[in-house]
C-alpha positions in Angstrom: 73.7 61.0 104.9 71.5 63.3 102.5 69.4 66.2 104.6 65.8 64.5 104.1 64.4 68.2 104.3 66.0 68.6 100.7 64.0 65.7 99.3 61.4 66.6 97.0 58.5 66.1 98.0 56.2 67.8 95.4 56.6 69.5 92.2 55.0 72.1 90.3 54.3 71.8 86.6 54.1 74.5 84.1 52.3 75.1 80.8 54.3 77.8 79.0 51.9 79.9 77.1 49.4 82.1 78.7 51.5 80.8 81.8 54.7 82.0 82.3 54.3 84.4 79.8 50.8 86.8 79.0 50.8 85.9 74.9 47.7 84.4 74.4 46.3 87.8 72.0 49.9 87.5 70.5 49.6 83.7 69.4 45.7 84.2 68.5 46.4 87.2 66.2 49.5 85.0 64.6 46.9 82.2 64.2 44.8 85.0 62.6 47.1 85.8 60.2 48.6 82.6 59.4 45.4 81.5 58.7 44.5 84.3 56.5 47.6 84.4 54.5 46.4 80.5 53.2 43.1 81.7 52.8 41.5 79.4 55.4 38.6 81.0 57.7 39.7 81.5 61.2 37.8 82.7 64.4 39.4 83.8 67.8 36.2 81.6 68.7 37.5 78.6 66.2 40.8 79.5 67.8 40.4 79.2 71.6 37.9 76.2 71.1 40.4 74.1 68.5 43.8 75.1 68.8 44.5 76.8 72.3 47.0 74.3 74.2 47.3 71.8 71.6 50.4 70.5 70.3 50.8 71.9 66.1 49.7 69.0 64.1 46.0 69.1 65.7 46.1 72.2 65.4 47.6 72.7 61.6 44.9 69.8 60.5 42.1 71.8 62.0 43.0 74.4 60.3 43.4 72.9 57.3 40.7 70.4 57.9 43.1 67.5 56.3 45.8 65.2 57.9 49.4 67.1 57.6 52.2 65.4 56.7 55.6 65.1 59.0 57.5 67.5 56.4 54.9 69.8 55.5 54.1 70.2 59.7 57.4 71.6 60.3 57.7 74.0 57.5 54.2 75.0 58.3 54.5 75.0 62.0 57.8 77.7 61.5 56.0 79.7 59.4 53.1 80.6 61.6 55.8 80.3 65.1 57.9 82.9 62.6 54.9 85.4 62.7 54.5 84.7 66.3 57.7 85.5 67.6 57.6 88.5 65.2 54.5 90.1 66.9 55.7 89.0 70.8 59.3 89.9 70.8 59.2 93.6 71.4 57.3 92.4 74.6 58.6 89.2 75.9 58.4 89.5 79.8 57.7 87.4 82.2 53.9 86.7 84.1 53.5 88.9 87.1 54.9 87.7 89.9 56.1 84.6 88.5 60.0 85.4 88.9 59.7 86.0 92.5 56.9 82.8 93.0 59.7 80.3 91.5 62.5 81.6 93.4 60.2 80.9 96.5 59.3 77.6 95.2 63.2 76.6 94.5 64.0 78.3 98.0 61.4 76.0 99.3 63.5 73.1 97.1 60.1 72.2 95.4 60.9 70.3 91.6 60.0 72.4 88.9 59.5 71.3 85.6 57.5 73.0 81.7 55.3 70.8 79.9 54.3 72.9 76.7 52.8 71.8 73.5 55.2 74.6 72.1 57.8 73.5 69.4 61.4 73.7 70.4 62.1 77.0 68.7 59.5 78.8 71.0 61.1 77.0 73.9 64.2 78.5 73.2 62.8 82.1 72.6 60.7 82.2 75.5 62.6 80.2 78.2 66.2 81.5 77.0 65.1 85.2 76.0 64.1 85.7 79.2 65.5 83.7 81.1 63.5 81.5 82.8 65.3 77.8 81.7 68.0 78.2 85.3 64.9 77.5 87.4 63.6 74.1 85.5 64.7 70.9 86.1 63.0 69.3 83.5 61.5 70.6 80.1 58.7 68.8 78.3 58.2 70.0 74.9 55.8 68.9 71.7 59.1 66.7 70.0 59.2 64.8 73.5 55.4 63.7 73.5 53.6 61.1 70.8 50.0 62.5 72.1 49.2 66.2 72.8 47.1 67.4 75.3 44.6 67.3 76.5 45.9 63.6 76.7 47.9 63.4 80.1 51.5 62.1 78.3 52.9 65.8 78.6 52.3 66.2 81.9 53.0 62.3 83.3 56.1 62.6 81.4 57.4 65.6 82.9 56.3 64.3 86.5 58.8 61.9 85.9 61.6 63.5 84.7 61.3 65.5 88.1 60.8 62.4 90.2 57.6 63.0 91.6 54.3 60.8 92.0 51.3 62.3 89.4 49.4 63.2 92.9 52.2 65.2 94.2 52.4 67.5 90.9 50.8 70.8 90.7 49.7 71.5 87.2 49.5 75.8 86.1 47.3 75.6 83.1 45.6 78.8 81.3 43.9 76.5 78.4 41.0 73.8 78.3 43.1 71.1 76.7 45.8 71.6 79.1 44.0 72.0 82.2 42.3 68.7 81.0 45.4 67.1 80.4 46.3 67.7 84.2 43.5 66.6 85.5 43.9 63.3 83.5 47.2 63.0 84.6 45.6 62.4 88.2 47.4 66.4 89.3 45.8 69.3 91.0 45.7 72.2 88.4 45.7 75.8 89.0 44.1 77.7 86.1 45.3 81.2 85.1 42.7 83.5 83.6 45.2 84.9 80.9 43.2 83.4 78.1 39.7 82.5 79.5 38.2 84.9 81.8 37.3 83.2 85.5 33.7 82.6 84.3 34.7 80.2 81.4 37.0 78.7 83.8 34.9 78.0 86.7 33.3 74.3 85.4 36.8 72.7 84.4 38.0 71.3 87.6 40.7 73.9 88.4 41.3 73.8 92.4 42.2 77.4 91.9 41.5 80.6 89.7 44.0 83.4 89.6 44.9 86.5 87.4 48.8 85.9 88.0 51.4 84.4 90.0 51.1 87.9 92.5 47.6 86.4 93.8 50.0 83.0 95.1 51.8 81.9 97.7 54.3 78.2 98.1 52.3 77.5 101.3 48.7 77.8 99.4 49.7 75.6 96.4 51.4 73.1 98.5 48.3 72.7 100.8 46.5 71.3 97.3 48.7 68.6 97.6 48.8 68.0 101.4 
């Protein structure tokens, strides 16, 4: 008979951006520049308020103000991921404190999945560069989703790739879609003030507020969940 201590009974859900890795100034100046290079206006403002933690055809038809087609999406999407991963990849690292917080939550035998509105290519740079992908058991990325957030589908999808109940699941957000995307999803979220400082954060229904993963413990997120 199966040890019912190994059971798991939560899980812990990550965004991947301005989560397990610091990159929002990195994506926002490849926005920036993207932008620029097709002679379309583009604020950090317009930026954090339109685009931050939403899946790349939002994002490409704000930008462009105009529905995008499949084709053009994906030639457009690796274009600006291109400049992205240009500008980040002399510092990919992980968050503080986050290697060292999921070993304690696998130690602790918690489920731990991503749920990104990244395309697959940044996936793989950011989860295999590092690499974080050994301590996932699920990964939810923008080809797996027909909605983006902040509609809950990421987030419900990855809760049940893991196995575990929506109120069981511990959402780590940094952005406003996200964070509302796990709050639709019926989760507790944690909000990380990598891209929005505490202040901005403070009215969006986070149970928490932290800098990084070094201001966390298993036991404190586990108590959100009971």
């Amino acid at each position: 008979m199966p040890d019912s201590s190994f059971a798991p009974t939560w899980a812990a859900l990550f965004d991947m951006d301005g989560v397990l890795i610091d990159n929002s100034d990195f994506h926002i100046n490849a926005w920036l520049q993207f932008a620029q290079q097709h002679n379309r206006p583009l604020t950090k403002d317009q930026y954090l308020e339109n685009i931050n933690g939403r899946v790349s055809a939002d994002a490409m038809a704000y930008v462009f103000q105009r529905p995008i087609s499949p084709g053009e999406l994906i030639v457009l999407t690796e274009e600006k991921e291109a400049i992205y991963r240009e500008l980040y990849r002399p510092h990919l690292q992980p968050a503080p404190g986050l290697l060292d917080f999921l070993t304690a939550l696998k130690t602790q035998h918690v489920k731990l999945a991503v749920g990104t509105s990244a395309p697959e290519s940044n996936v793989l740079f950011t989860l295999d560069g590092l690499p974080l992908r050994p301590y996932f058991d699920a990964i939810v990325d923008a080809s797996m989703v027909h909605k983006g957030k902040p509609d809950p589908e990421i987030y419900l999808t990855a809760a049940n790739r893991v196995g575990v109940e929506p109120a069981r699941c511990v959402v780590f957000e940094d952005a406003f879609a996200g964070i509302e995307a796990g709050l639709q999803a019926g989760m507790k979220v944690i909000a990380l003030a990598t891209t929005h400082t505490r202040d901005e954060l403070a009215d969006t229904g986070a149970s928490l507020i932290v800098e990084d993963f070094t201001q966390l413990t298993v036991e404190a997120v586990h108590a959100l969940v009971g």
